[in-house]
PDB file of N, CA, C and O in Angstrom, chain B, residues numbered from 101:
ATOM      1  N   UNK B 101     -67.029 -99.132  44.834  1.00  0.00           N
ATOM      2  CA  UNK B 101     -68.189 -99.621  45.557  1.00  0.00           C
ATOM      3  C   UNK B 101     -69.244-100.098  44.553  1.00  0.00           C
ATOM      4  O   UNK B 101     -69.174 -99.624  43.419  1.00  0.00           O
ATOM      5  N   UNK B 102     -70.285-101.044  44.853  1.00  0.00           N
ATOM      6  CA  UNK B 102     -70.774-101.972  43.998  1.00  0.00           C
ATOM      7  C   UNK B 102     -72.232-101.466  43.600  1.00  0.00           C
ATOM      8  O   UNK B 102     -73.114-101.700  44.426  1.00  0.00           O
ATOM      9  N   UNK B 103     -72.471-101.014  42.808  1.00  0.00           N
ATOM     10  CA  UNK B 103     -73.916-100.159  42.938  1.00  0.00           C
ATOM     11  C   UNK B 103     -75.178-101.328  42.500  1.00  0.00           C
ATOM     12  O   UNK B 103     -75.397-101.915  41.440  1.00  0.00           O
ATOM     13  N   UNK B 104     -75.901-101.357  43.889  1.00  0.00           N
ATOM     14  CA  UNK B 104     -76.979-102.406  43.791  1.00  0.00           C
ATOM     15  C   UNK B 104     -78.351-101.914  44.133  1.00  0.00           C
ATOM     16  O   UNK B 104     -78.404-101.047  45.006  1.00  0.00           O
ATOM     17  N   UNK B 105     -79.366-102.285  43.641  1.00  0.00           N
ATOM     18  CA  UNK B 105     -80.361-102.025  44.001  1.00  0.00           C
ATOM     19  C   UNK B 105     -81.488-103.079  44.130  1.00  0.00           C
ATOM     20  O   UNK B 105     -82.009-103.311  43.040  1.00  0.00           O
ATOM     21  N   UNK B 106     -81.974-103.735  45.099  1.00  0.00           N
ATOM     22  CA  UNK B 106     -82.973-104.814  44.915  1.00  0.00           C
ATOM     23  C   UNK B 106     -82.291-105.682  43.909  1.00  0.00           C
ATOM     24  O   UNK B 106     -83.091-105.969  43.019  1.00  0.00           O
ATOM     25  N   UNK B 107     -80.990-106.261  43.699  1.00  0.00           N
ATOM     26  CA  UNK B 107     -80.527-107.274  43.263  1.00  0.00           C
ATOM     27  C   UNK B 107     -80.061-106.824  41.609  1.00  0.00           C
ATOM     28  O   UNK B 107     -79.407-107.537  40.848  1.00  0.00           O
ATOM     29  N   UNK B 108     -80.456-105.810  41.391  1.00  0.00           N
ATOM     30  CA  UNK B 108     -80.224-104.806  40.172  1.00  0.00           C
ATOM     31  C   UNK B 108     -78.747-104.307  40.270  1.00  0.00           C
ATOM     32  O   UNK B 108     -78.597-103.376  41.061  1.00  0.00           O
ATOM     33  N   UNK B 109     -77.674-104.725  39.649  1.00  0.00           N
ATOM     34  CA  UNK B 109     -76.472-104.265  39.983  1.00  0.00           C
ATOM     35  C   UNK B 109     -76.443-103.037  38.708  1.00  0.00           C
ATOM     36  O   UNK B 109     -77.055-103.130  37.644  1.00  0.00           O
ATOM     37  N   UNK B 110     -75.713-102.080  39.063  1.00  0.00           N
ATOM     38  CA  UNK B 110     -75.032-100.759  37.774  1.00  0.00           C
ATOM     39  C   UNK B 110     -74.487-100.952  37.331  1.00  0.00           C
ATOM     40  O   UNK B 110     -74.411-102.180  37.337  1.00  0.00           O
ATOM     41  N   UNK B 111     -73.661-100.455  36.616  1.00  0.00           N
ATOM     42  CA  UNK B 111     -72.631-100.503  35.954  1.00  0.00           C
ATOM     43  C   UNK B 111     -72.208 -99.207  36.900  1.00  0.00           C
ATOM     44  O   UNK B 111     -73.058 -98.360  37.175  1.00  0.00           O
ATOM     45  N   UNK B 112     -70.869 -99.104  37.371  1.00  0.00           N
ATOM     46  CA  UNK B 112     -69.872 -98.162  37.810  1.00  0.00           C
ATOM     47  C   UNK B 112     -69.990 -96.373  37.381  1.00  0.00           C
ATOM     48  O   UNK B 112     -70.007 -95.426  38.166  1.00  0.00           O
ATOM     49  N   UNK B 113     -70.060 -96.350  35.857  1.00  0.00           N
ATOM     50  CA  UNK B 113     -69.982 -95.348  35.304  1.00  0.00           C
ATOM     51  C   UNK B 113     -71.773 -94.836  34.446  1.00  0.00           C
ATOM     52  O   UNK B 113     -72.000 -93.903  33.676  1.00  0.00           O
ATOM     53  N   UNK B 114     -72.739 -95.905  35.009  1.00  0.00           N
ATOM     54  CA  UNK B 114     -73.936 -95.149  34.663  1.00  0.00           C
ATOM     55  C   UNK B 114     -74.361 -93.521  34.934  1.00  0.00           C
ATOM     56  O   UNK B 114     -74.354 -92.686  35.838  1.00  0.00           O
ATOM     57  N   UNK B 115     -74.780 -93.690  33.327  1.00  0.00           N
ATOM     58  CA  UNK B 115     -74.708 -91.886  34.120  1.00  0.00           C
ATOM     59  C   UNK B 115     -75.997 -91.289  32.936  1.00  0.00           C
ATOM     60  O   UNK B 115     -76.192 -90.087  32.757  1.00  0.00           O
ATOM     61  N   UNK B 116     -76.538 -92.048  32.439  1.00  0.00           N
ATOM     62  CA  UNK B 116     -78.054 -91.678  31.692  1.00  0.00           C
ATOM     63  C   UNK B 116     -79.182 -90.742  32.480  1.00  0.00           C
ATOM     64  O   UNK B 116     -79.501 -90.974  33.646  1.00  0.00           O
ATOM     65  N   UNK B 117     -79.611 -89.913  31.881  1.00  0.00           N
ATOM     66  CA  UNK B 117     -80.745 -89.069  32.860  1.00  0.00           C
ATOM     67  C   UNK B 117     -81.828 -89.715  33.418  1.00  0.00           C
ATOM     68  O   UNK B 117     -82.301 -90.696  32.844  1.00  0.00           O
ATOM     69  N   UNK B 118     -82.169 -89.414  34.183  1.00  0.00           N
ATOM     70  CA  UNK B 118     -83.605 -89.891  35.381  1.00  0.00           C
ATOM     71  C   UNK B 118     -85.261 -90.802  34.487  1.00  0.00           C
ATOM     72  O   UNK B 118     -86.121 -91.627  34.796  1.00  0.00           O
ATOM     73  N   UNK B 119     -84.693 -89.565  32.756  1.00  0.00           N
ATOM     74  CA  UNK B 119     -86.212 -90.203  32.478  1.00  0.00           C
ATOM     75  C   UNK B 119     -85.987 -91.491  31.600  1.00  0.00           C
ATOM     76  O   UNK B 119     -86.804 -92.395  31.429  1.00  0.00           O
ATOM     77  N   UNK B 120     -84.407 -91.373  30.948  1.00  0.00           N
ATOM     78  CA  UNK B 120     -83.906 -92.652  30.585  1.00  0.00           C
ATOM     79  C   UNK B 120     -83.680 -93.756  31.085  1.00  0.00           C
ATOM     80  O   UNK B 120     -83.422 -94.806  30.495  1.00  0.00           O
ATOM     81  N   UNK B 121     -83.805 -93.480  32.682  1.00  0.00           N
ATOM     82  CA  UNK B 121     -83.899 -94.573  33.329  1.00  0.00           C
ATOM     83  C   UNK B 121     -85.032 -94.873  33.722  1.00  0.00           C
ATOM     84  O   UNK B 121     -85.203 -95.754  34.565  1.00  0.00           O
ATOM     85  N   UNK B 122     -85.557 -94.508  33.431  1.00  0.00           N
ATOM     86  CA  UNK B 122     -87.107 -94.821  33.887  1.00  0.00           C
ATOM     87  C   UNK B 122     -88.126 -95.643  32.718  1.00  0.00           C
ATOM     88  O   UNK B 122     -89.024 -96.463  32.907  1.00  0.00           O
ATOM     89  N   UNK B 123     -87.662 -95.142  31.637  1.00  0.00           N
ATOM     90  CA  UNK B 123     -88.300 -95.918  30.842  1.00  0.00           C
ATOM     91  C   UNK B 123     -87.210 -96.892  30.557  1.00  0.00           C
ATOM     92  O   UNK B 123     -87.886 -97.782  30.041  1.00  0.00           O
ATOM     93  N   UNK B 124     -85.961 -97.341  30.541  1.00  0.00           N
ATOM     94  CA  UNK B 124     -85.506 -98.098  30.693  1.00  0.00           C
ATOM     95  C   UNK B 124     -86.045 -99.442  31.856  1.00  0.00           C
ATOM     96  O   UNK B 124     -86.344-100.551  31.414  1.00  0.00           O
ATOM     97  N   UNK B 125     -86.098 -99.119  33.331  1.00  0.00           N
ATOM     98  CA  UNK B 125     -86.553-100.035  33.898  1.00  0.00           C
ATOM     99  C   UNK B 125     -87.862 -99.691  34.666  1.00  0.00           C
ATOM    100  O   UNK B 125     -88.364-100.415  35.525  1.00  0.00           O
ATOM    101  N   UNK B 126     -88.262 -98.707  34.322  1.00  0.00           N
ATOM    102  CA  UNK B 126     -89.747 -98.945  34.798  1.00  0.00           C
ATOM    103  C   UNK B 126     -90.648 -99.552  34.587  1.00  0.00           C
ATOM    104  O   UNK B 126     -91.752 -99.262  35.046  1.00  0.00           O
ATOM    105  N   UNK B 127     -90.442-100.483  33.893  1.00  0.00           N
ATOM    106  CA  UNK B 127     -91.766-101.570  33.068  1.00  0.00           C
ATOM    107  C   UNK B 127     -91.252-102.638  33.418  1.00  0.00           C
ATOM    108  O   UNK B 127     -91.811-103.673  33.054  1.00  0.00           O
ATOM    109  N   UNK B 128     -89.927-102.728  34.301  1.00  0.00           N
ATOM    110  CA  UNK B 128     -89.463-104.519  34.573  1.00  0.00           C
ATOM    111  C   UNK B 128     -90.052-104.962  35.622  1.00  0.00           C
ATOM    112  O   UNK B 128     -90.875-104.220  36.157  1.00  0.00           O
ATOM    113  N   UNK B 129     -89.885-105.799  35.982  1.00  0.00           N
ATOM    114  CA  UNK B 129     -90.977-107.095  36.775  1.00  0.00           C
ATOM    115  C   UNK B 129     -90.542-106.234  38.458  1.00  0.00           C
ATOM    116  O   UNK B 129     -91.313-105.839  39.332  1.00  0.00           O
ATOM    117  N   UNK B 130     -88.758-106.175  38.390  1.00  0.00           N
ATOM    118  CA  UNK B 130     -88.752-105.334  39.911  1.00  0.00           C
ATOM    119  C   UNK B 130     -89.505-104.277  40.154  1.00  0.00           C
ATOM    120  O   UNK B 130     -89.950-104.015  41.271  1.00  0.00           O
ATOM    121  N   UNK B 131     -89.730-103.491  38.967  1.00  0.00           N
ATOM    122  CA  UNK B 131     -90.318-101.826  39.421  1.00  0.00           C
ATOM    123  C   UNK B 131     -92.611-102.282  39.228  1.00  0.00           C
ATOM    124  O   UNK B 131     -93.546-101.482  39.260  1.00  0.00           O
ATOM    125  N   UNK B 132     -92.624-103.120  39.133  1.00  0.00           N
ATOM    126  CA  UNK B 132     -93.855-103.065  38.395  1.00  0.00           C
ATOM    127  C   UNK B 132     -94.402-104.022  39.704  1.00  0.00           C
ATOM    128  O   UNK B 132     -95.595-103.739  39.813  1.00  0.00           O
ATOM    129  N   UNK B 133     -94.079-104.926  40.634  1.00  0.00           N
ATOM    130  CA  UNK B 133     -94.364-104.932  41.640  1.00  0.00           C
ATOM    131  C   UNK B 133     -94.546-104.615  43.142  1.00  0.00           C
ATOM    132  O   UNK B 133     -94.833-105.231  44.169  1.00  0.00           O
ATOM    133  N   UNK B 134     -94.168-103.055  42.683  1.00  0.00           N
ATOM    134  CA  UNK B 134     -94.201-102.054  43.404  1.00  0.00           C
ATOM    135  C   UNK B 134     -95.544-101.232  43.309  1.00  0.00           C
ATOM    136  O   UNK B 134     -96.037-100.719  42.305  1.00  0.00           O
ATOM    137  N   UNK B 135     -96.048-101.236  44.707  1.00  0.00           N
ATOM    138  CA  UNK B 135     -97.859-100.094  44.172  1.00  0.00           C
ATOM    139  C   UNK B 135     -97.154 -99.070  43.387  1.00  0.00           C
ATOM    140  O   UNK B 135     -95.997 -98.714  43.613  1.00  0.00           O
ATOM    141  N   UNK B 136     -97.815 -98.673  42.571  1.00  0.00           N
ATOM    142  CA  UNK B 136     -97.721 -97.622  41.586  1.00  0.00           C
ATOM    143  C   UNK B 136     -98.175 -96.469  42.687  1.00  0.00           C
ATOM    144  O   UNK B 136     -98.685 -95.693  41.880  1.00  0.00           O
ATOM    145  N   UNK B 137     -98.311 -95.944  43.723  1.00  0.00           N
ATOM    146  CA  UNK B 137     -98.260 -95.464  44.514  1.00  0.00           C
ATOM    147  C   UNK B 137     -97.011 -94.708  45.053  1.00  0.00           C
ATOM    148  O   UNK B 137     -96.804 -93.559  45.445  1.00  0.00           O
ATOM    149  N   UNK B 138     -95.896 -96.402  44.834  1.00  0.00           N
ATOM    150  CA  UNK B 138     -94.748 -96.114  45.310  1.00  0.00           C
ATOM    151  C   UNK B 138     -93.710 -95.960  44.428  1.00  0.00           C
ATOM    152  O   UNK B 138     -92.569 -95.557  44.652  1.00  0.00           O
ATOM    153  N   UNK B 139     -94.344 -96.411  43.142  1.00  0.00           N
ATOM    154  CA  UNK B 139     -92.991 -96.798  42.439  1.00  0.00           C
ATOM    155  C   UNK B 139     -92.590 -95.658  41.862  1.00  0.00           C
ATOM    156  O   UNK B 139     -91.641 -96.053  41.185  1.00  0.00           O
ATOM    157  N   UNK B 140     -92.681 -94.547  41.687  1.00  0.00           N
ATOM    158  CA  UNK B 140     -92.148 -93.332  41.479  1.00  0.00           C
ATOM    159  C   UNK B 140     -90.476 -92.760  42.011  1.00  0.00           C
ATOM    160  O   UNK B 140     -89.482 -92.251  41.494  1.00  0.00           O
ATOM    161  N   UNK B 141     -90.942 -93.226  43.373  1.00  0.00           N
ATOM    162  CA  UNK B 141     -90.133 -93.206  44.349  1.00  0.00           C
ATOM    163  C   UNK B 141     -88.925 -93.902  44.538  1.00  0.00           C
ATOM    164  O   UNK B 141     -87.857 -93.389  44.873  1.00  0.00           O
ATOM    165  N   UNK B 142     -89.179 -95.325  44.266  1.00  0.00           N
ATOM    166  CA  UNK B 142     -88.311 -96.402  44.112  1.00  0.00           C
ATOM    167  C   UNK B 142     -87.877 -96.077  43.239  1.00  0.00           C
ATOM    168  O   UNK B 142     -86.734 -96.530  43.173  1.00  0.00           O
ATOM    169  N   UNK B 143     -88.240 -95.210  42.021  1.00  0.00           N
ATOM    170  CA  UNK B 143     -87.757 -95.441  40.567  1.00  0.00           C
ATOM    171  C   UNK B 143     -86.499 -94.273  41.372  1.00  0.00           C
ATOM    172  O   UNK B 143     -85.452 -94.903  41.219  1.00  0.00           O
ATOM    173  N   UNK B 144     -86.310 -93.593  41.752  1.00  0.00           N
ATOM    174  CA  UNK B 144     -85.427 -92.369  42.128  1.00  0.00           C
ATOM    175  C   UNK B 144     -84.621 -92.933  43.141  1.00  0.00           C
ATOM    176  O   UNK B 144     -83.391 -92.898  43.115  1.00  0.00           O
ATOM    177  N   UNK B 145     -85.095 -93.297  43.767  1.00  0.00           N
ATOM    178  CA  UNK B 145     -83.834 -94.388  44.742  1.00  0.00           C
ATOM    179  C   UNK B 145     -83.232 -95.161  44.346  1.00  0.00           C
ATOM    180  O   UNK B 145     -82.250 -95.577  44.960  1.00  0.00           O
ATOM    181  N   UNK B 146     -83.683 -95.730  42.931  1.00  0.00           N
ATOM    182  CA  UNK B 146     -82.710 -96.885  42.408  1.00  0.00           C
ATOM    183  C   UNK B 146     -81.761 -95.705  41.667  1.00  0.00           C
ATOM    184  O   UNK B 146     -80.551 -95.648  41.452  1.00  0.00           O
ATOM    185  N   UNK B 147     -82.611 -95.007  41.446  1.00  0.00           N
ATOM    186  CA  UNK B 147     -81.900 -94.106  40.066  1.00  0.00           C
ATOM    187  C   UNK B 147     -80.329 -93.617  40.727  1.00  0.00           C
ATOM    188  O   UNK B 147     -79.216 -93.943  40.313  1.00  0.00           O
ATOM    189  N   UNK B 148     -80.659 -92.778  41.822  1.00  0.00           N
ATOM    190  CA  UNK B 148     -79.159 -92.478  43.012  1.00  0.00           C
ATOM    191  C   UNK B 148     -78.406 -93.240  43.810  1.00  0.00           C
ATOM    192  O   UNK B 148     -77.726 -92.805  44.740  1.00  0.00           O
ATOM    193  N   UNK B 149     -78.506 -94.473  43.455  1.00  0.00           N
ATOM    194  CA  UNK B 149     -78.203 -95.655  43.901  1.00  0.00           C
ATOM    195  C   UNK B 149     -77.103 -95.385  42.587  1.00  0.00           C
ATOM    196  O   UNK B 149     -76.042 -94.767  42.506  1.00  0.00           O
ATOM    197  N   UNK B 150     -77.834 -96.089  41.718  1.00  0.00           N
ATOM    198  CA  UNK B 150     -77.144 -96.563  40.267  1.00  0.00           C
ATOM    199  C   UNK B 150     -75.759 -94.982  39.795  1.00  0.00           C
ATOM    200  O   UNK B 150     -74.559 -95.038  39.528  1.00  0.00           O
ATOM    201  N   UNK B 151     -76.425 -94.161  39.864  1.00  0.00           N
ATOM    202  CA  UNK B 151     -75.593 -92.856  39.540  1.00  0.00           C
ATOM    203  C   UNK B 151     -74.479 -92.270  40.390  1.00  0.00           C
ATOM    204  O   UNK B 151     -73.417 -91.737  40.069  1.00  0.00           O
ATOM    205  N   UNK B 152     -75.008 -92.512  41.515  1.00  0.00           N
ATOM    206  CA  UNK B 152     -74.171 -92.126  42.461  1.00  0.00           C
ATOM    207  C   UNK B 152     -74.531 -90.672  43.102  1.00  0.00           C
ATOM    208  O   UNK B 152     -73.933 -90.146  44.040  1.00  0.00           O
ATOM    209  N   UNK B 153     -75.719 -90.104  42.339  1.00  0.00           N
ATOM    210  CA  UNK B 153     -76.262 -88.603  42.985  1.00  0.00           C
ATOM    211  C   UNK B 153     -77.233 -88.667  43.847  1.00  0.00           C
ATOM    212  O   UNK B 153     -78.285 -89.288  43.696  1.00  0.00           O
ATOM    213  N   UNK B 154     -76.783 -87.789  45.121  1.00  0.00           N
ATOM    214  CA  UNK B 154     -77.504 -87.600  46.288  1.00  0.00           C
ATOM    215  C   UNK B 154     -79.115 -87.138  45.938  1.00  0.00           C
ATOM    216  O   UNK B 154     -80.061 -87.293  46.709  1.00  0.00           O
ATOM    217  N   UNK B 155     -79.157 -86.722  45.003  1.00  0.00           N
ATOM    218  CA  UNK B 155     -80.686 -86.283  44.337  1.00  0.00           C
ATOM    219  C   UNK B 155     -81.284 -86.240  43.291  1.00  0.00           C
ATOM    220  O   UNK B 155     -80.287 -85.896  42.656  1.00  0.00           O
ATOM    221  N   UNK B 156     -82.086 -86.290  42.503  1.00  0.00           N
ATOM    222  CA  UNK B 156     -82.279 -86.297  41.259  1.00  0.00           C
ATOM    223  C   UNK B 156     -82.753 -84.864  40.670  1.00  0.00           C
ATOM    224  O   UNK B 156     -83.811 -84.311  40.971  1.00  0.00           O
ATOM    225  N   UNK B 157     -81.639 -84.294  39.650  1.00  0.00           N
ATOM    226  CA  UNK B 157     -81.731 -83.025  39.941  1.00  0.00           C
ATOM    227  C   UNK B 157     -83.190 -82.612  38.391  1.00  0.00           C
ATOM    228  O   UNK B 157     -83.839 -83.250  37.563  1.00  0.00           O
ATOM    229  N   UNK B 158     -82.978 -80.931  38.911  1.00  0.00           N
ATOM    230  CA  UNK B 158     -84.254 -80.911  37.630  1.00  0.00           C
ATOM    231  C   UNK B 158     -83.838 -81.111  36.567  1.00  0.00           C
ATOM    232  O   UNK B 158     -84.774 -81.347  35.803  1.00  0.00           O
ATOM    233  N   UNK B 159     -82.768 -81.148  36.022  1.00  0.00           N
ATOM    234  CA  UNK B 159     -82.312 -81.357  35.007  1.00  0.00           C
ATOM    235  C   UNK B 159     -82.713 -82.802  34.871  1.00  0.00           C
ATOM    236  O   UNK B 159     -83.238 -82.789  33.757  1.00  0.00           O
ATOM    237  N   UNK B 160     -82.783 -83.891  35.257  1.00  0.00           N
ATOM    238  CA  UNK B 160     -83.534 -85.452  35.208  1.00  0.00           C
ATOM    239  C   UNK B 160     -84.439 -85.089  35.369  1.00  0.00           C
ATOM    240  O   UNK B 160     -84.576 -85.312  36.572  1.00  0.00           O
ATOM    241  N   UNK B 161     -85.308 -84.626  35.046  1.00  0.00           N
ATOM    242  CA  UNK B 161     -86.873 -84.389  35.344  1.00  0.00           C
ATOM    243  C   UNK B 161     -87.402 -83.992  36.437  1.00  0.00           C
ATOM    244  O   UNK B 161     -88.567 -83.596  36.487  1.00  0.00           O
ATOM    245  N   UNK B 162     -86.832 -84.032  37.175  1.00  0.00           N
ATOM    246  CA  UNK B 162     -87.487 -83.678  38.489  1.00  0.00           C
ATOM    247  C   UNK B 162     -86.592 -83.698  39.673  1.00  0.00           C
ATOM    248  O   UNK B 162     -85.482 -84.213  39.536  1.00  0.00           O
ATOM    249  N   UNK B 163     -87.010 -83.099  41.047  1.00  0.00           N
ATOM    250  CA  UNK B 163     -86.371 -82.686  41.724  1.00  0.00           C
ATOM    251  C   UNK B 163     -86.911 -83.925  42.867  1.00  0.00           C
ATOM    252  O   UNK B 163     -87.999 -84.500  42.885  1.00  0.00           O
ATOM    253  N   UNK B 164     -86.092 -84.040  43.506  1.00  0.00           N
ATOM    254  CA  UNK B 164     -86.322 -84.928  44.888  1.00  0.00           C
ATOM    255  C   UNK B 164     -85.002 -84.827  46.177  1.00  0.00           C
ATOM    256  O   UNK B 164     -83.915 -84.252  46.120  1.00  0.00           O
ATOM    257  N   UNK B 165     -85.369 -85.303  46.835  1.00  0.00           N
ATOM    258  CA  UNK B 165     -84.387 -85.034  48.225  1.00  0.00           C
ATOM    259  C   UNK B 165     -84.610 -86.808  48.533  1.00  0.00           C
ATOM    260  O   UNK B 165     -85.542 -87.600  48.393  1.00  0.00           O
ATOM    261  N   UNK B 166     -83.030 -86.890  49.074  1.00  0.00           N
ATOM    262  CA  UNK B 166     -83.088 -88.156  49.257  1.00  0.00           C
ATOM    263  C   UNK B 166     -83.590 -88.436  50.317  1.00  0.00           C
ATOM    264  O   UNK B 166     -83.677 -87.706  51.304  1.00  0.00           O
ATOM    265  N   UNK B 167     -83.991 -89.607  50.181  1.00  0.00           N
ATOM    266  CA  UNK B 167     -85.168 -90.412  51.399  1.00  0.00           C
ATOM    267  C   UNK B 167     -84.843 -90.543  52.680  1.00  0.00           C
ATOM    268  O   UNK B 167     -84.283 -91.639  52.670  1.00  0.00           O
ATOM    269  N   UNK B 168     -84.816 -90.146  53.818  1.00  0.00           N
ATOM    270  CA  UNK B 168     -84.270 -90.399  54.830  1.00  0.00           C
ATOM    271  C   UNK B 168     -85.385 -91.219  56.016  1.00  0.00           C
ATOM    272  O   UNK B 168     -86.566 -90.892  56.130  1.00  0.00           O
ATOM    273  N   UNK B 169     -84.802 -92.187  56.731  1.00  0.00           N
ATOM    274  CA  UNK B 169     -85.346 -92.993  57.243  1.00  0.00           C
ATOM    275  C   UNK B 169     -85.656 -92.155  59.018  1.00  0.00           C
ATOM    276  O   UNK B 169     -84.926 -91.409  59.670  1.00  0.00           O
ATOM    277  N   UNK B 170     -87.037 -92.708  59.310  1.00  0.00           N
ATOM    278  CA  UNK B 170     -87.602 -91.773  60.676  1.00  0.00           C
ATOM    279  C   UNK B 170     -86.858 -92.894  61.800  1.00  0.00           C
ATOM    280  O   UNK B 170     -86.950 -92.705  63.013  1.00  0.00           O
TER     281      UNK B 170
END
């Protein structure tokens, strides 16, 4: 399955921690036109997108539960 995010494709076998990805693409043009409000958030949804984990555990810096829609 094709791991995409906002036109951001993965690589299959990404598997770098939460804060490596973050400073990896948190400064690109996709994450940075996001309110900084939100982009925290987005940054973790792309992140379990790209990885393939249902959550971002503490071991990535931090803990989150995936987003579920109301």
């Amino acid at each position: 399955m094709e791991r995409v995010y906002k036109g951001i494709t993965f690589a299959e076998d990404y598997n770098k921690s939460f804060e490596d990805f973050k400073a990896e693409l948190g400064s690109t043009h996709d994450f940075l036109a996001i309110p900084s409000a939100k982009r925290e958030a987005e940054l973790k949804k792309a992140y379990e997108i790209a990885t393939g984990k249902t959550s971002v555990s503490k071991a990535d810096g931090d803990s989150v539960k995936p987003a579920t829609k109301k």
